[in-house]
N, C-alpha and C positions, 0 to 999 in steps of 0.2 A: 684257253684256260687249261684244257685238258691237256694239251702238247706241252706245257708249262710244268704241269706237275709229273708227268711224266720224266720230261727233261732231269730235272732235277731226283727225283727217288732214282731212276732206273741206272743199274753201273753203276753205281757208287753206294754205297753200305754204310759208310760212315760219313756221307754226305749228313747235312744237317737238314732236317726236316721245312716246308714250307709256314709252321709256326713259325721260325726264327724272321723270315720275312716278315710273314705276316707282324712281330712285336714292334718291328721297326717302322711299318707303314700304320698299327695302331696310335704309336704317339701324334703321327701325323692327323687322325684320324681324332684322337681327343680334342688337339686343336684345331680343328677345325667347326666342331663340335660349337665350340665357345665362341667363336669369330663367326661361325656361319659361312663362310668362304673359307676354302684354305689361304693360308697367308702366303702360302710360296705355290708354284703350277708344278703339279706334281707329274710327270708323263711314268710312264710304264718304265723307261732308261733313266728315269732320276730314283725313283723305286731301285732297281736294280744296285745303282750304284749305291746308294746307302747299304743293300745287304748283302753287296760285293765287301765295303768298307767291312764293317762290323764283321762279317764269320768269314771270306775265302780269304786262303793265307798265299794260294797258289795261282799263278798268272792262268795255269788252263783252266780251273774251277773259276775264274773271272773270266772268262771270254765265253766258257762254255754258256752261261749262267746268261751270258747278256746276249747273248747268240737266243736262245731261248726267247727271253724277253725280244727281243726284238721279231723273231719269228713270229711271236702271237700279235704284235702292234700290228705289222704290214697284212696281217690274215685277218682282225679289226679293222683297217681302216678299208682293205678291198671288200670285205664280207662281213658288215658285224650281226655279232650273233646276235638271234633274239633272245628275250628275255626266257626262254623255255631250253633253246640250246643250250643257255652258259649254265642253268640248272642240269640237264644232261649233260654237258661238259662237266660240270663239278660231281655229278654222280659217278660217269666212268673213271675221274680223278682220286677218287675215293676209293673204289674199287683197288685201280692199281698199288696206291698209297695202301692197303691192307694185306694184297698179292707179297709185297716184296716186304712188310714192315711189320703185320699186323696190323690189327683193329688202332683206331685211333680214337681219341676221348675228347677231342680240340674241336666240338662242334659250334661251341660260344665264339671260339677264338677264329675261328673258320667262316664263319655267318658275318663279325667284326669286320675281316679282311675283305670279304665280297663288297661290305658297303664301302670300305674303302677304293676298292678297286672301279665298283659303278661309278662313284664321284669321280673318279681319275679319267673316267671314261667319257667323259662329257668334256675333257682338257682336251685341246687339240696341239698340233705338233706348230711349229716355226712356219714352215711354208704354208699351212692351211690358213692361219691367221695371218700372211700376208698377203692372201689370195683376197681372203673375206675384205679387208683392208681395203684395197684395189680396189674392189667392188663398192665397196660404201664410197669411197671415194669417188668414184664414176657416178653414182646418186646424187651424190652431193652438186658436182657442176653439172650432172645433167638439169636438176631442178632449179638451180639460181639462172640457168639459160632461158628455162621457159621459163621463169618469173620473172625476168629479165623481158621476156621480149610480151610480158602481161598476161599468158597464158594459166589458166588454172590446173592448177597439180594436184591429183589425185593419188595418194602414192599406192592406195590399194587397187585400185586401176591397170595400175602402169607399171611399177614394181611386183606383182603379188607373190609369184614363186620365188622373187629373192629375201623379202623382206622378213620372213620368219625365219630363214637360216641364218641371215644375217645376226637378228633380234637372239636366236641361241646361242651362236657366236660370241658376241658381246658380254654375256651375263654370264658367260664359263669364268672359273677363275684365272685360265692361264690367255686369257685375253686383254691387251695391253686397257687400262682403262681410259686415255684420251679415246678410243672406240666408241666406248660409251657415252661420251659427251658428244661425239658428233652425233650418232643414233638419236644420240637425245635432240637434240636439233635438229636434225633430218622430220623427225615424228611430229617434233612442235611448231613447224611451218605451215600443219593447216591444221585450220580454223576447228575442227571437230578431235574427237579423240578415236582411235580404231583398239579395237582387243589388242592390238600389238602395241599401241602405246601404255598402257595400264598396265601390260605386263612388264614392260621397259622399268615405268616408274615406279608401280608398287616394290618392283624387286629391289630396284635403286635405293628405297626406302628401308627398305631390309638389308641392305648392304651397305648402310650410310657409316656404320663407326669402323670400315674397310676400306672404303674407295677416299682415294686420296683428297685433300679438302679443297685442292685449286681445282680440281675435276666436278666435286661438287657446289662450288661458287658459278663455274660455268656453267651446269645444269639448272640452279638457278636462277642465276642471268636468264637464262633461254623460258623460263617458266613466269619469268615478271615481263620479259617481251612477249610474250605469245600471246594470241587471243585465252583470254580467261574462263576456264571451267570449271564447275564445282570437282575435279579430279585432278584439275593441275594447282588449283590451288590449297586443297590438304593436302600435297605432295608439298609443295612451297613451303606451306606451314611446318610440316613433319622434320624435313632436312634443314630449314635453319634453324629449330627446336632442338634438334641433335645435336648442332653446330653448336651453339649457342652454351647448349645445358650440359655438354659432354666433351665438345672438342674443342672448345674456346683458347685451351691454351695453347692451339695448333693454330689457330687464326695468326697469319701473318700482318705485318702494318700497311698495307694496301688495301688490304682485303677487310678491314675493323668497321672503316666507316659505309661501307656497304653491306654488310649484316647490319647496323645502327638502321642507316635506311629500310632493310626489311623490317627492325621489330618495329618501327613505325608504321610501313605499310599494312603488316600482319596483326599486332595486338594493338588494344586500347593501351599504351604504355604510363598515358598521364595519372590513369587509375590504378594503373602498376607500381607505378613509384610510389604512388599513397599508400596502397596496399604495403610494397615495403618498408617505404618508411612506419608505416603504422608498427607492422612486425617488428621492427625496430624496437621500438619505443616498448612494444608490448612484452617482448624478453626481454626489457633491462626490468621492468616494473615487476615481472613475475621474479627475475634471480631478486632482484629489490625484500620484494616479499618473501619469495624463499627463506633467504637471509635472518628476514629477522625472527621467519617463523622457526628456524633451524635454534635461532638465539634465546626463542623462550618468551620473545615480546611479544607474540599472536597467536592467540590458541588455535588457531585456523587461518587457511589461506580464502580469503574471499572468490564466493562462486563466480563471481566478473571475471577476477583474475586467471581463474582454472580457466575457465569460458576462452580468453582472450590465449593463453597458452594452449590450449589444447587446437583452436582454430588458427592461429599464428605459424604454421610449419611451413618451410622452403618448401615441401613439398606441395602445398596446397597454391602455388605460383605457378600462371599457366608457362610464364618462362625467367627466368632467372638474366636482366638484365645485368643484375650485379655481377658474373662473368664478365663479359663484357667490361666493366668498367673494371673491375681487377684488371683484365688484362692490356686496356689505358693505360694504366699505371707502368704495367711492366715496358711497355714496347713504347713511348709516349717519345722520346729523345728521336724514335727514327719515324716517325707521321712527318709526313710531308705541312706546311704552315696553312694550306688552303683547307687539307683534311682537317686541320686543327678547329677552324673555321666552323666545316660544317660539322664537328660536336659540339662547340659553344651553341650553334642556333638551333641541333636538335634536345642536347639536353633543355634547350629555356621551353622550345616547345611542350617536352613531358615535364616542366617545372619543378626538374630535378636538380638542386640545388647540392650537387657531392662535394662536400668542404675539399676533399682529396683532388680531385682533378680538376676542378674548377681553378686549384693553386696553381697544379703541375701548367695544366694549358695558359693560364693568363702570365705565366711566369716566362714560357716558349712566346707567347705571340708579342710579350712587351719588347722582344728580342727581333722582331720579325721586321722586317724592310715592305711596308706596303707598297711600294712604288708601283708594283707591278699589278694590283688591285685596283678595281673599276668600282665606281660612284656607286652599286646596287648592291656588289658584296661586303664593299664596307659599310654600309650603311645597314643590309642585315645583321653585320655582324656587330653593329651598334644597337639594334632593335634591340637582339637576343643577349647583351650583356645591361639592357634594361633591364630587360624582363627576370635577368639571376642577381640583380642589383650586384654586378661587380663595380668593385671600389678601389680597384688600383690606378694611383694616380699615371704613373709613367706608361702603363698601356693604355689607357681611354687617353690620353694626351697625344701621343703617337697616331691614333685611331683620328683623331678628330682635327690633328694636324693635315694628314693626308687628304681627309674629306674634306677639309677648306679651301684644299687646291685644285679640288675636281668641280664639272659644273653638275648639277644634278640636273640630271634629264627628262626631268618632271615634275611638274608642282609638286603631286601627291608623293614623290619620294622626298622634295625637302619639307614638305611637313612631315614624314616618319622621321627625317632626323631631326626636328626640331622638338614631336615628343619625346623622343628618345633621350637628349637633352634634359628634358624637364624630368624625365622619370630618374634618370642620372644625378639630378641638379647642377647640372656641368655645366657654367655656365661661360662658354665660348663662345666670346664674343666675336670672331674673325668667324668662323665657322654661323653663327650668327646672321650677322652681317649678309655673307655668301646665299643664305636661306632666303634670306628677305630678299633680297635684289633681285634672284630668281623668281620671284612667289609675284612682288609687283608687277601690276598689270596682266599678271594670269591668274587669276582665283577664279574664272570661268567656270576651269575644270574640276574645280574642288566640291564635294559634299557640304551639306549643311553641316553633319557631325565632324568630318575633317576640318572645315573652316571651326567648331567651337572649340576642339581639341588644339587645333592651332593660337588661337587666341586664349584657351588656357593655359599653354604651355609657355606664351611671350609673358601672362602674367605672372607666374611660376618663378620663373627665372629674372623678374624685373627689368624686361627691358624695355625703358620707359624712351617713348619715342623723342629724338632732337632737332627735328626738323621736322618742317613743313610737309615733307612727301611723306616721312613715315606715320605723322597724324594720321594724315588720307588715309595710308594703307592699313591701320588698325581700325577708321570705319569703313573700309572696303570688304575688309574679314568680319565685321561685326553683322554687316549687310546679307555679307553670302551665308552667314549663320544662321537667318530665318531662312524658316522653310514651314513644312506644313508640318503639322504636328508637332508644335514647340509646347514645352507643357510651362506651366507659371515655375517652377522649380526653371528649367533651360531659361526663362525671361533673367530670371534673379539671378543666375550664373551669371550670364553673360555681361549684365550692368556691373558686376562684383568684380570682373576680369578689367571692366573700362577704368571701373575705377581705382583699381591697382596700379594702373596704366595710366592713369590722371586724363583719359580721355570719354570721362560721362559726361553728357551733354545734360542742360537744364529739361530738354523736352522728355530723356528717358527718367531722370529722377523724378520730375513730378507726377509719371504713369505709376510707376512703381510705388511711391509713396503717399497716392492717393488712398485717402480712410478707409472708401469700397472695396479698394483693390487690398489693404490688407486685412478689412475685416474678413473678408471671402478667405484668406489665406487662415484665419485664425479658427473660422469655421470649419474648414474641410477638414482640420486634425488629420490630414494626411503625418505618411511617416517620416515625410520631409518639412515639415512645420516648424521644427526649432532651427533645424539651418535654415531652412530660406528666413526664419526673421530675425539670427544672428548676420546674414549678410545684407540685410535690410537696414538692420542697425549702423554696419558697415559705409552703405550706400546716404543711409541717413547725417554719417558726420563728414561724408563727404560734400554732399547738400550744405552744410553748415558752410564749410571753412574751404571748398576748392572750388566747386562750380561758380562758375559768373553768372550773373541773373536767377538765379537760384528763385520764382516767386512762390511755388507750391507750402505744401505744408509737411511739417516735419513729422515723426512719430514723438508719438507725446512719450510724458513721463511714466505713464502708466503700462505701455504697451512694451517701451524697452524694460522695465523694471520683472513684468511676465515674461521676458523672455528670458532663458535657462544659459546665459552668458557665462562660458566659464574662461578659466586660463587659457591660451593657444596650447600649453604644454603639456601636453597628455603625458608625457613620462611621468609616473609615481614616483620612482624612485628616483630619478633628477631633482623632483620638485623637495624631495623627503632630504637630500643633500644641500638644497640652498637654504632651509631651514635650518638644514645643523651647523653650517657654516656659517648662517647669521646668526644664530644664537650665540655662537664663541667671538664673533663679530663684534655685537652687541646685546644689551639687552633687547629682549623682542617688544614687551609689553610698552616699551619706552620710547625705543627708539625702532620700531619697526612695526608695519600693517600690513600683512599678508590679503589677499584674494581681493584684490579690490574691484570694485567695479565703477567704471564713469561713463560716465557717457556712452554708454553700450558695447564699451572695450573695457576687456577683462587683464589684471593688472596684477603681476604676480605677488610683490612688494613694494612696497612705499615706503620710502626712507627722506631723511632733510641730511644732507650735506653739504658742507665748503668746497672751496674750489682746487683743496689740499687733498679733498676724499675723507675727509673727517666727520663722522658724521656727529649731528645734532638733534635733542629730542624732538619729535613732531610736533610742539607745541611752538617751535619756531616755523614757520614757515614765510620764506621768502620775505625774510627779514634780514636788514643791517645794523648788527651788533657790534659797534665800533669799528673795526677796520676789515673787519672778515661779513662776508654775505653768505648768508644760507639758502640754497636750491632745492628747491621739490623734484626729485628724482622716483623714476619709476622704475624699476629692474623687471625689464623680461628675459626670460628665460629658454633659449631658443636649444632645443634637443638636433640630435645629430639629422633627424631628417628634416630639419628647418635652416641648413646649412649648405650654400652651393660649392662647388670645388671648381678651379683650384683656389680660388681668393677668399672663401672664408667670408661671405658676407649672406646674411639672413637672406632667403627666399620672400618673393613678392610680398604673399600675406604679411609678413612679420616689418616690412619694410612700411607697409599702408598703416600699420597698428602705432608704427613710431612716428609716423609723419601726425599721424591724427591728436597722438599724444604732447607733441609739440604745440600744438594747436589749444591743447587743454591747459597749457601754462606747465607743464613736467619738461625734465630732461631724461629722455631716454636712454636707460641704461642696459645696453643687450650683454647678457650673462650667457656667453657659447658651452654647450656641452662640455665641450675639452679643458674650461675651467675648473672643471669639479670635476674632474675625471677620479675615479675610485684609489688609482695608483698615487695622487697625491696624497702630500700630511694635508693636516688644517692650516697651516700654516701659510704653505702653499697656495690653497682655495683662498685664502683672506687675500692673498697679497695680490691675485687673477682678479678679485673683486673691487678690490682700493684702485688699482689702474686700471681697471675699467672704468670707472667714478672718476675717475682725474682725466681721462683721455675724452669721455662726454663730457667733461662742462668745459673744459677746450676747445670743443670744437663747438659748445652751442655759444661761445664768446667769439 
């Protein structure tokens, strides 16, 4: 340092003073500041050359200058000074610097440059960090040798005087950073952690929005394969939280769905999505309110509201998934089809339902060639678009085409596509089919609960058996459905599924619809009470009009009339559009009877029509007034999720309700969602209605 400043004052008068260096390795010096690392590896000859550039005009004031600089590097790296010399060095420095110049006033700017010059000092040269290099590398295969031949590596053992120069090496800034990842691997090969690893990763942690992000994906890699400690994994945590929260739009499309995988492995994400979505919802309602508190319509914002906005901040999110899916968005055209995959099945996982990319991706995968997908991916990949209820027809078609050509290689995976199916309403009958043929003769291996879900899912989807072996195999599946611990609610399911199925036997009906068996039911006021004795009801008119031998006794009139039978059609406001459609229709009080109830099926409408769709007032019924006959018609009303795809026909329950109602002397009239859809006139709805009316008493003729 000394020889440096000398160099430069001495001989020369109108030399420019060591401030003017020192401005030039200041800025270096600011930024570094804010990065923590410098950004570029600054050596003592890269110094120089910048305050060659900026003030020497003349080639020997450049050479003299770096001649200098270079003298004090080689006198550093043979001899470095201690911490007391380079303070005595800068003292005789100063000295001279006043001998030839005067007093100097630059002690802020002079203190500045030393901590520039210490950091600089800790950079090593080209050939030193290919030395250290070599040597990590010699580490490297020496250790995969003994672990190769089973031996246990100790690297504090074995290594000890190399691995803390190596470990300072590393963490200088003008060390390449693939170093760093090997080190890091090197360290996390055994099983414990040593002070040299903690100092690795803590630092890495501090150097996370510097070091390159495919440097830091392989330090994580090496962190999720390692034996796990509470120190590798808030490091874990730490660096894809940075990633995540900070460099996300550095995440390349390789690298997306492996951060996805860590914020799984690392946070609760299902609670995370709530939590945003909540936030969500909770800033539109507070600007909602704002709004109109701005408008003069509320003298006050309600304390809930402040409440929910003040605890609603992105900041109060231990990570910020939504990154991430932004950055889906951006990069979504170059993800590989299999990546695509595993975000359909981890968002259904966090049962994050993003209208945005749930489009982008089913939009790419309906495009995708599965040929090259196996029985277990597409079948997850069928789970998980149960589970987010996607509804595009041309990819679940494609999807479930593929999987009708593969064998599944396990009971229990063709019962997951066979729920999958029902939870879809998709009902694919080749794919179907495939399920069953497989499932025959092995339900061994199936669960009691997997065997009920399977027999709820054939009834779901109505596939009502046509032959002789699939009778068998729907009381094969009925069979393996007992087990221990069936509660009377599982008895009543499972008789409800037979007989959607049209395969309840006399001996189950009369268990079930024994007096005892539903007084007991009537007493318990459990919180399943009205369903089990709306499906009782169900089981009850099956009793009536399907089972053969049918001897037991029926539920009286008393017991169906107590129970709380309503519509199948939960939609309100479906049910509030066939009302207004029938009103413009007809008159209602005349020619129409909403909510009815018969025989323990509940009935949306009740109308008397010809065989033209004309209707007549209810005082005619099934009657022949000259040349026209009038029909007892029942309009049910079947809502979008009483609908299977691709063919548009009612779901099991709705199928059992119309068979039954045939039974009762009615022609069943099923009124589809998409008749009354909102975007129609009335005009429209009327005319969805009259051929519906014309096309049932056609087919009941």
């Amino acid at each position: 340092m000394a020889s440096l400043r000398v160099g430069i004052s001495f001989g020369h008068s109108r030399w420019p003073r060591a401030s003017t260096l020192m401005t030039v390795a200041r800025n270096q010096l600011y930024t570094s500041k804010q990065s923590s690392v410098l950004p570029n590896s600054y050596t003592r000859l890269q110094i120089t050359d910048s305050f060659s550039a900026h003030r020497v005009n003349t080639e020997h004031a450049h050479s003299h200058v770096s001649a200098c600089f270079m003298a004090t590097k080689s006198m550093s790296e043979v001899n470095p000074l201690s911490s007391k010399e380079h303070n005595k060095a800068g003292v005789e420095s100063k000295s001279v610097d006043e001998s030839n110049n005067g007093p100097t006033n630059n002690s802020a700017e002079d203190q500045d440059f030393s901590e520039v010059l210490a950091r600089v000092e800790k950079s090593y040269s080209k050939s030193v960090i290919k030395d250290y290099e070599f040597t990590l590398n010699n580490l490297e295969k020496l250790v995969a040798d003994l672990e190769n031949k089973g031996k246990a590596v100790e690297l504090n053992e074995l290594f000890s005087d190399d691995l803390e120069s190596i470990v300072n090496v590393v963490l200088t800034p003008s060390a390449p950073p693939y170093m760093r990842q090997k080190c890091a691997a090197l360290f996390l090969s055994q099983s414990s952690d040593l002070p040299l690893t903690e100092k690795l990763l803590m630092q890495t942690v501090s150097d996370a929005m510097t070091v390159p992000v495919n440097v830091l994906v392989s330090i994580i890699q090496a962190l999720t394969a390692s034996a796990e400690t509470p120190l590798r994994r808030n490091v874990r945590k730490e660096l894809v939280t940075v990633v995540v929260n900070k460099r996300w739009y550095e995440i390349p499309p390789k690298h997306i769905v492996f951060f996805l995988y860590q914020l799984d492995g690392l946070f609760e994400m299902k609670s995370i999505t709530q939590e945003l979505h909540m936030s969500g919802h909770a800033k539109n309602q507070c600007q909602d309110d704002t709004a109109r508190h701005d408008a003069g319509t509320n003298k006050a914002i309600p304390d809930v509201v402040q409440s929910i906005r003040k605890n609603s901040s992105d900041e109060s999110m231990p990570i910020m998934s939504a990154n991430l899916e932004a950055r889906l968005l951006q990069i979504m055209d170059e993800i590989k089809a299999k990546d695509l995959t595993r975000v359909v099945i981890l968002l259904a996982k966090w049962r994050n339902r993003n209208p945005s990319i749930l489009t982008a991706v089913v939009h790419r995968l309906s495009h995708v060639d599965f040929s090259d997908f196996n029985f277990i991916q597409l079948s997850n990949l069928l789970f998980a678009s149960s589970l987010l209820s996607l509804q595009n027809n041309k990819f679940i078609s494609e999807l479930t085409l593929h999987l009708s050509q593969l064998v599944p290689p396990s009971p229990s995976l063709a019962c997951s596509v066979l729920n999958s199916l029902s939870h879809l309403r998709w009902r694919d009958l080749d794919l179907i089919s495939s399920c069953q043929r497989n499932l025959i003769g092995n339900l061994g291996g199936l669960s009691p609960k997997e065997a009920t879900n399977l027999l709820m899912s054939l009834a779901n989807l109505s596939v009502l058996p046509s032959s002789h072996q699939e009778s068998q195999f729907i009381r094969d599946v009925c069979r393996q459905a007992e087990g221990q611990g069936m509660t009377t609610t599982d008895r009543i399911k499972r008789a409800w599924c037979l007989a959607i199925l049209k395969s309840l036997d006399a001996q189950q009906a009369e268990l079930l619809l024994n007096p005892d068996f539903v007084q007991n039911i009537l007493v318990s006021g459990g919180v399943h009470t009205q369903l089990d004795l709306q499906r009782l009801s169900v089981i009850n008119m099956a009793a009536k009009f399907e089972i053969n031998n049918f001897k037991g006794q029926c539920l009286s009139d008393e017991i169906l009339n107590s129970t709380k039978i309503t519509t199948l059609c939960s939609d309100e406001t479906l049910t509030a559009a066939l009302v207004n459609v029938l009103s413009k229709f007809a008159d209602l009080k005349t020619y129409t009877q909403l909510a009815v109830l018969e025989g323990g099926t509940g009935i949306d409408a009740v109308m008397n029509a010809t065989s033209d769709g004309d209707v007549r007032p209810l005082t005619q019924n099934n009657k022949k007034t000259g040349t026209e006959r009038v029909f007892r018609i029942a309009l049910q009303l079947i809502p979008f999720t009483g609908v299977t795809n691709p063919s548009y026909l009612p779901t099991g329950p709705y199928q059992l309700v119309s068979r039954y109602l045939k039974h009762l002397g009615y022609v069943p009239v099923q009124v589809l969602y998409s008749d009354l859809k909102p975007s129609l006139g009335v005009l429209e709805q009327i005319s969805n209605i009259r051929s519906r009316i014309k096309k049932a008493l056609v087919d009941n003729n």
